[in-house]
VEXKE-396232 format. One record per residue: residue number from 0; residue in one letter; x, y, z of N, C-alpha, C in turn. Coordinates in Angstrom, 1 decimal. Layout:
# residues N
NUM;a;X;Y;Z;X;Y;Z;X;Y;Z
...
This chain:
# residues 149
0;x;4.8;-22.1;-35.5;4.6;-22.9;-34.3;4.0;-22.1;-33.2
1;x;3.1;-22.7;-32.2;2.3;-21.8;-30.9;2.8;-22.3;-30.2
2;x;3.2;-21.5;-29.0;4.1;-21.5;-28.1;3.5;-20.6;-26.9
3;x;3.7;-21.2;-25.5;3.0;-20.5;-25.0;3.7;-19.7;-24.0
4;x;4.1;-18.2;-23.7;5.1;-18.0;-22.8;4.9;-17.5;-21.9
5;x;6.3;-18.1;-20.7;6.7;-18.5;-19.8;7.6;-17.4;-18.5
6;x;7.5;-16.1;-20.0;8.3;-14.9;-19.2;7.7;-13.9;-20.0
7;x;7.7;-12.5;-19.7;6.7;-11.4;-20.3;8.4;-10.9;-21.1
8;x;8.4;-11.0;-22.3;8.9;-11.1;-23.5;9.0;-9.3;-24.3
9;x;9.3;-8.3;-24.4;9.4;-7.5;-25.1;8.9;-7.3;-26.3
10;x;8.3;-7.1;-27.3;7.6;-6.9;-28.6;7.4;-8.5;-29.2
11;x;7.0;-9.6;-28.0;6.4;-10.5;-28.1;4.7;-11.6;-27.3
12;x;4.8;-10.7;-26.3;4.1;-10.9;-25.3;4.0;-11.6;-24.0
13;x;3.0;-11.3;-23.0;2.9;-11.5;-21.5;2.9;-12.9;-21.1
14;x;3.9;-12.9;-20.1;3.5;-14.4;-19.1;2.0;-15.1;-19.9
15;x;2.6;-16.2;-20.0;0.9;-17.2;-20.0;0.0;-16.8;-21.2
16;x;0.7;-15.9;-22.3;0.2;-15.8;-23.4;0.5;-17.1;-24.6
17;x;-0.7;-17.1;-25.6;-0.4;-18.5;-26.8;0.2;-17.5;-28.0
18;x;1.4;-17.4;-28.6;1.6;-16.8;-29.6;2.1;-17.4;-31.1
19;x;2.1;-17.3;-32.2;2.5;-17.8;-33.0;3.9;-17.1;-33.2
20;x;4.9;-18.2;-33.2;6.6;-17.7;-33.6;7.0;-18.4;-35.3
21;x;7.9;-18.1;-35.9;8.8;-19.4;-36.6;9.2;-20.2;-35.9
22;x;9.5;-21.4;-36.7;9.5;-22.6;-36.2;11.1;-22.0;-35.8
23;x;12.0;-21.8;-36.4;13.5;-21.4;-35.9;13.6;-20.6;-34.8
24;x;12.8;-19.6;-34.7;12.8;-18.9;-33.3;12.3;-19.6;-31.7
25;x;11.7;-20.5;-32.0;11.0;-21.4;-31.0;12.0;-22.1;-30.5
26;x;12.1;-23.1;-31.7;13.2;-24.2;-31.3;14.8;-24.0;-31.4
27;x;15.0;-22.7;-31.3;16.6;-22.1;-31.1;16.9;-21.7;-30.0
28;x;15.7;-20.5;-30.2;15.4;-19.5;-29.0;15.0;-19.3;-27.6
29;x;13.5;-19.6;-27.7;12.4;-19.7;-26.9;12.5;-21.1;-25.8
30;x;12.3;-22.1;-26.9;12.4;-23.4;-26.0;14.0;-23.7;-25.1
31;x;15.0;-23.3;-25.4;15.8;-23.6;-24.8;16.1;-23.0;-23.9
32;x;15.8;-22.0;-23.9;16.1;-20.6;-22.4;14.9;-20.5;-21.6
33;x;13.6;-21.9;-21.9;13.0;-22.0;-21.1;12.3;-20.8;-21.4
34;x;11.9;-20.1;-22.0;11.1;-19.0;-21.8;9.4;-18.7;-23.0
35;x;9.3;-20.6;-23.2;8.4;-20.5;-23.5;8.1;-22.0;-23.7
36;x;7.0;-22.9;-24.1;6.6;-24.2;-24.2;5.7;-24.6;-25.7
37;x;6.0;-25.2;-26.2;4.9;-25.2;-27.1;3.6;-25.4;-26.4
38;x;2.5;-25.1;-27.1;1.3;-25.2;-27.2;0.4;-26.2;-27.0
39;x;0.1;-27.2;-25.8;-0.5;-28.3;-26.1;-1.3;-27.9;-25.1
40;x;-2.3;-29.2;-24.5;-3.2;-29.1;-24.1;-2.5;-28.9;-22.3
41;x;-1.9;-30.0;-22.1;-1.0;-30.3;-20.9;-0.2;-29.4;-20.9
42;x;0.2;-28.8;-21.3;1.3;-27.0;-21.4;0.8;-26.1;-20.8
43;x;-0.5;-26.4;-21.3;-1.8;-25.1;-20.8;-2.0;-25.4;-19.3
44;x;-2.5;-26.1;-19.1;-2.7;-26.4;-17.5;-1.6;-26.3;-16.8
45;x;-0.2;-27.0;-17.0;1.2;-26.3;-16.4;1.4;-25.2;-16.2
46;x;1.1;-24.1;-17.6;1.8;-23.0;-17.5;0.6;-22.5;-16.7
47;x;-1.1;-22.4;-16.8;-1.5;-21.8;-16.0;-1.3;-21.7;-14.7
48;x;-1.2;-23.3;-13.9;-0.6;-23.5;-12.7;0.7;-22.2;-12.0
49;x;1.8;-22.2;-12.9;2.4;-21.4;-12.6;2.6;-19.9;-12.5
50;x;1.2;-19.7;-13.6;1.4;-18.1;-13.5;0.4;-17.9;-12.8
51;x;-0.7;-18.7;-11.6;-1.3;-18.5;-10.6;-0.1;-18.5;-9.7
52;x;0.6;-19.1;-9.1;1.6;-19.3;-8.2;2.4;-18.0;-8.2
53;x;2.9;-17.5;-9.8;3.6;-16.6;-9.9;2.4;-15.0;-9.3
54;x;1.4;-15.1;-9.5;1.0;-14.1;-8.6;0.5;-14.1;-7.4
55;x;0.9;-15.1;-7.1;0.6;-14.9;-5.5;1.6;-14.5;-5.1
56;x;2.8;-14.9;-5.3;4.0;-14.7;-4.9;4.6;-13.3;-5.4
57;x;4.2;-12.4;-6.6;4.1;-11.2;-6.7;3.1;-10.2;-5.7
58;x;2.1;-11.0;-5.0;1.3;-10.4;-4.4;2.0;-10.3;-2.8
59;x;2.0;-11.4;-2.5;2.8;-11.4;-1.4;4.0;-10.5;-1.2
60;x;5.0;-10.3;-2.2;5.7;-9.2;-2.1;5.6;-8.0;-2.3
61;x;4.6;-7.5;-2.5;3.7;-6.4;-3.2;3.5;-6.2;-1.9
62;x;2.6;-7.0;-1.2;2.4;-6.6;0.2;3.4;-6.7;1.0
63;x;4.6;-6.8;1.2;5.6;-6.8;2.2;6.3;-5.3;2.0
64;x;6.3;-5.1;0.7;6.9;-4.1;0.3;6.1;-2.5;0.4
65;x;4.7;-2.8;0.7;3.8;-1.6;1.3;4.1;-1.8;2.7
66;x;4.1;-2.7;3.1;4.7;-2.9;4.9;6.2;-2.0;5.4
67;x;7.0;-2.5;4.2;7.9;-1.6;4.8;8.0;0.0;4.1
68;x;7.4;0.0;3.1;7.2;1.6;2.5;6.7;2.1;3.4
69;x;5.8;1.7;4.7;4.8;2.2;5.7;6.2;2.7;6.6
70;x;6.8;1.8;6.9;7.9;2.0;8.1;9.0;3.2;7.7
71;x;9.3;2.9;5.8;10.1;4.0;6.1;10.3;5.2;5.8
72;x;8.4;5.5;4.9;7.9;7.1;4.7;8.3;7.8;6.4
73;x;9.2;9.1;5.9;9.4;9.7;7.6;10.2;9.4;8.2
74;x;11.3;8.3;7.6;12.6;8.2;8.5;13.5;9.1;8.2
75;x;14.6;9.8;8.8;15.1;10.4;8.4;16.8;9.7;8.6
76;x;17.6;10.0;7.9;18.9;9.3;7.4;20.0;10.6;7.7
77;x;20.7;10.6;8.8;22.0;11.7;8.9;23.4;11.0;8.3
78;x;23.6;11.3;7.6;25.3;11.4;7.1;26.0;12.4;7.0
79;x;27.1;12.1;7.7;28.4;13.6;8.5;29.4;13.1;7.3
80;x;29.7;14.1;6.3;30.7;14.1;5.2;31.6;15.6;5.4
81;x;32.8;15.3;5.0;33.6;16.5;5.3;33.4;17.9;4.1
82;x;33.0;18.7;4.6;32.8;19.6;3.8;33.6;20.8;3.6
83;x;33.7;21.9;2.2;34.5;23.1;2.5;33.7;24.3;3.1
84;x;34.1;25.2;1.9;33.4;26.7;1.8;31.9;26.5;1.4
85;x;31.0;26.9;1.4;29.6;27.1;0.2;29.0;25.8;0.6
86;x;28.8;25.4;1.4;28.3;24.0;2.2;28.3;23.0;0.8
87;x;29.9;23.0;0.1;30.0;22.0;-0.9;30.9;20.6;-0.5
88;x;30.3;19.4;-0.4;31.2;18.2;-0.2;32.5;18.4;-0.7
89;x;32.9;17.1;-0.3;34.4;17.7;-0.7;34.6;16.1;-1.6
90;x;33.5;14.9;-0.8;33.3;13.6;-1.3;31.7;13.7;-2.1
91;x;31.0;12.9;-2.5;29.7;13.3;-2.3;29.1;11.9;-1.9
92;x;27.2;11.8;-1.6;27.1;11.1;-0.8;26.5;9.9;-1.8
93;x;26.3;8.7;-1.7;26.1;8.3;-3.2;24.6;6.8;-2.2
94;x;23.8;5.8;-3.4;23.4;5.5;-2.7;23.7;4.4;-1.7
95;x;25.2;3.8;-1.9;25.9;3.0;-1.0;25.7;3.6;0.4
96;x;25.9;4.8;0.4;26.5;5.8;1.9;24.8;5.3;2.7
97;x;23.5;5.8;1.4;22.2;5.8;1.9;22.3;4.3;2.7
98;x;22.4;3.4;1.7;22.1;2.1;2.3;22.6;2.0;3.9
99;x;24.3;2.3;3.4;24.9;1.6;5.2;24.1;2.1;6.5
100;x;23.5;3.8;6.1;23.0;4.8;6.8;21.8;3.9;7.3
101;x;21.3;3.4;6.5;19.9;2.7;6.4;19.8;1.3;7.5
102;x;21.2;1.0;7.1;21.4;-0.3;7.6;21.6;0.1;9.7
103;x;22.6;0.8;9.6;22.3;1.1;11.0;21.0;1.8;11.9
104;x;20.3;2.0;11.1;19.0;1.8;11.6;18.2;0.6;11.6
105;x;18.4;-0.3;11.5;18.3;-1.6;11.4;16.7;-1.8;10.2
106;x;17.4;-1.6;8.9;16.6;-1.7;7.6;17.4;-2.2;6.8
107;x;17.3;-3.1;6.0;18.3;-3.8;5.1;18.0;-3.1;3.8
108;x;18.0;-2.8;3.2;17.5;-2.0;1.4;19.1;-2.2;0.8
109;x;18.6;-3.3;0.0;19.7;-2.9;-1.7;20.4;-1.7;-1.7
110;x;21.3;-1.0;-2.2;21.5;0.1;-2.6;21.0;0.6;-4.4
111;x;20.8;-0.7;-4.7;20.3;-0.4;-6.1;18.8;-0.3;-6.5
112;x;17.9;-0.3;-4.7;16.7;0.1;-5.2;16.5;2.1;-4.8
113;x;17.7;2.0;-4.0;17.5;3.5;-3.8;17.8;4.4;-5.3
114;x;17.0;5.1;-5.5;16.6;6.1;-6.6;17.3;7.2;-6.6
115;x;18.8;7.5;-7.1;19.6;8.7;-7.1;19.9;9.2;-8.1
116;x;19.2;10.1;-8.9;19.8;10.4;-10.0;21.2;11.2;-10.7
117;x;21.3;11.6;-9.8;23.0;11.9;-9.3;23.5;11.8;-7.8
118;x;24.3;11.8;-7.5;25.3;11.9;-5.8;24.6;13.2;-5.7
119;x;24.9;13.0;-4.3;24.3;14.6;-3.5;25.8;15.4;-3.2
120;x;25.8;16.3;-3.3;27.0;17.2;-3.1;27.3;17.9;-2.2
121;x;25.9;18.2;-1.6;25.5;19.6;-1.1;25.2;19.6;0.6
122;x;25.5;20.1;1.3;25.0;19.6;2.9;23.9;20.0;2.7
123;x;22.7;19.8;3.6;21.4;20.2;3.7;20.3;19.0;3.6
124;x;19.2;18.9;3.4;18.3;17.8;3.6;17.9;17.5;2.2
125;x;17.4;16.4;2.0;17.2;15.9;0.5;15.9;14.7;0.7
126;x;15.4;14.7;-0.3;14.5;13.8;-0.7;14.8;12.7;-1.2
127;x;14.9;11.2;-1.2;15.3;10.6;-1.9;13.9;9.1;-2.2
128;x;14.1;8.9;-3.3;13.3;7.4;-3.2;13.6;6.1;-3.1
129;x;13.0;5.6;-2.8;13.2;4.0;-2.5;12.2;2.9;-3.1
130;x;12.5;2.2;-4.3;11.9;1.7;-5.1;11.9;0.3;-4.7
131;x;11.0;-0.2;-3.9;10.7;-1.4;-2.6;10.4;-2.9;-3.9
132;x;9.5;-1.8;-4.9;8.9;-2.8;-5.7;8.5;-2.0;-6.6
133;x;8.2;-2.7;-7.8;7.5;-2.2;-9.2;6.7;-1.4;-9.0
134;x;5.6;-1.4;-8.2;4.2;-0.1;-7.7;4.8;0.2;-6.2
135;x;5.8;0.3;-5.5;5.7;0.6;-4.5;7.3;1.7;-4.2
136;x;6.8;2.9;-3.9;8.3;3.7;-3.7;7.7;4.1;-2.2
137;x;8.9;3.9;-1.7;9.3;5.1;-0.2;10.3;6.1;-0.4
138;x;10.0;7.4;0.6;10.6;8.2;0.3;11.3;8.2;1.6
139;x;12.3;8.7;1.6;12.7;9.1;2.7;13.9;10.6;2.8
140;x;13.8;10.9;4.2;14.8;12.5;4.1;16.3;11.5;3.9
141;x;17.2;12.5;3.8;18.9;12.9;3.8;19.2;13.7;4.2
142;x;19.6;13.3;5.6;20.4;15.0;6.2;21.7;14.6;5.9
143;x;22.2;15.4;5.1;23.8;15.9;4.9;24.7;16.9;6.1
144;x;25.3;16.3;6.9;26.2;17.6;8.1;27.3;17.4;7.7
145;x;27.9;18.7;8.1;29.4;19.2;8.2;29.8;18.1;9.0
146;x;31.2;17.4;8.5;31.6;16.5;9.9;32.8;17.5;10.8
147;x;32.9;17.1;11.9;33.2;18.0;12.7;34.9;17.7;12.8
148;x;35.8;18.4;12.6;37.7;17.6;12.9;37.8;17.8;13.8
């Protein structure tokens, strides 16, 4: 059966592609989760419709998301955690802490687009990224301070 889909599919293929499936995988699978349409003539003109729409609206946030990568390459982010000996945390700082930090600067960011491949442990300044969008990262500092009792 040709089927034309509706979502970019893993070892099947991209938005708005015609592919040939089994008839059991289509009509189990595919057509019920919406994530694809058979193959007609009037399918074709729908689904194109939508995957013009779908990139504009990819584009549009592609550009919002360079708007704010602009704003927040160079901000810098201070968090006061209590520390010991060897300027080692005692908590460490994770990307939640990044976000709220973020937030009182008046920036809203996910905490799940900030990019941390471990907690930070350590007082001192850090690099971290911020993944705004599929092609678009900001970086921003992390100052880590001694908080003061």
């Amino acid at each position: 059966m040709e089927v034309i889909l509706r979502e970019n599919l893993d070892k099947l293929g991209a938005r708005g592609q015609t592919v040939k499936v089994a008839d059991g995988y289509a009509r189990n699978y595919l057509l019920p989760r919406k994530l694809a349409v058979v193959a007609t003539e009037a399918n074709k003109k729908i689904v194109e419709q939508e995957r013009h729409a779908h990139l504009r609206r990819e584009t549009k946030a592609a550009a919002d998301a360079s708007e704010l990568a602009g704003l927040l390459n160079g901000v810098t982010v201070t968090i006061r955690q209590k520390a010991g000996e060897h300027d080692q945390l005692f908590g460490s700082v994770t990307a939640k802490d990044i976000a709220e930090a973020l937030s009182r600067q008046n920036f809203t960011i996910d905490r799940k687009k900030i990019q941390l491949d471990d907690p930070i442990r350590q007082l001192g300044q850090h690099k971290v990224a911020v993944r705004l969008h599929k092609d678009v990262i900001a970086e921003i500092q992390v100052e880590v301070l001694k908080e003061e009792e």
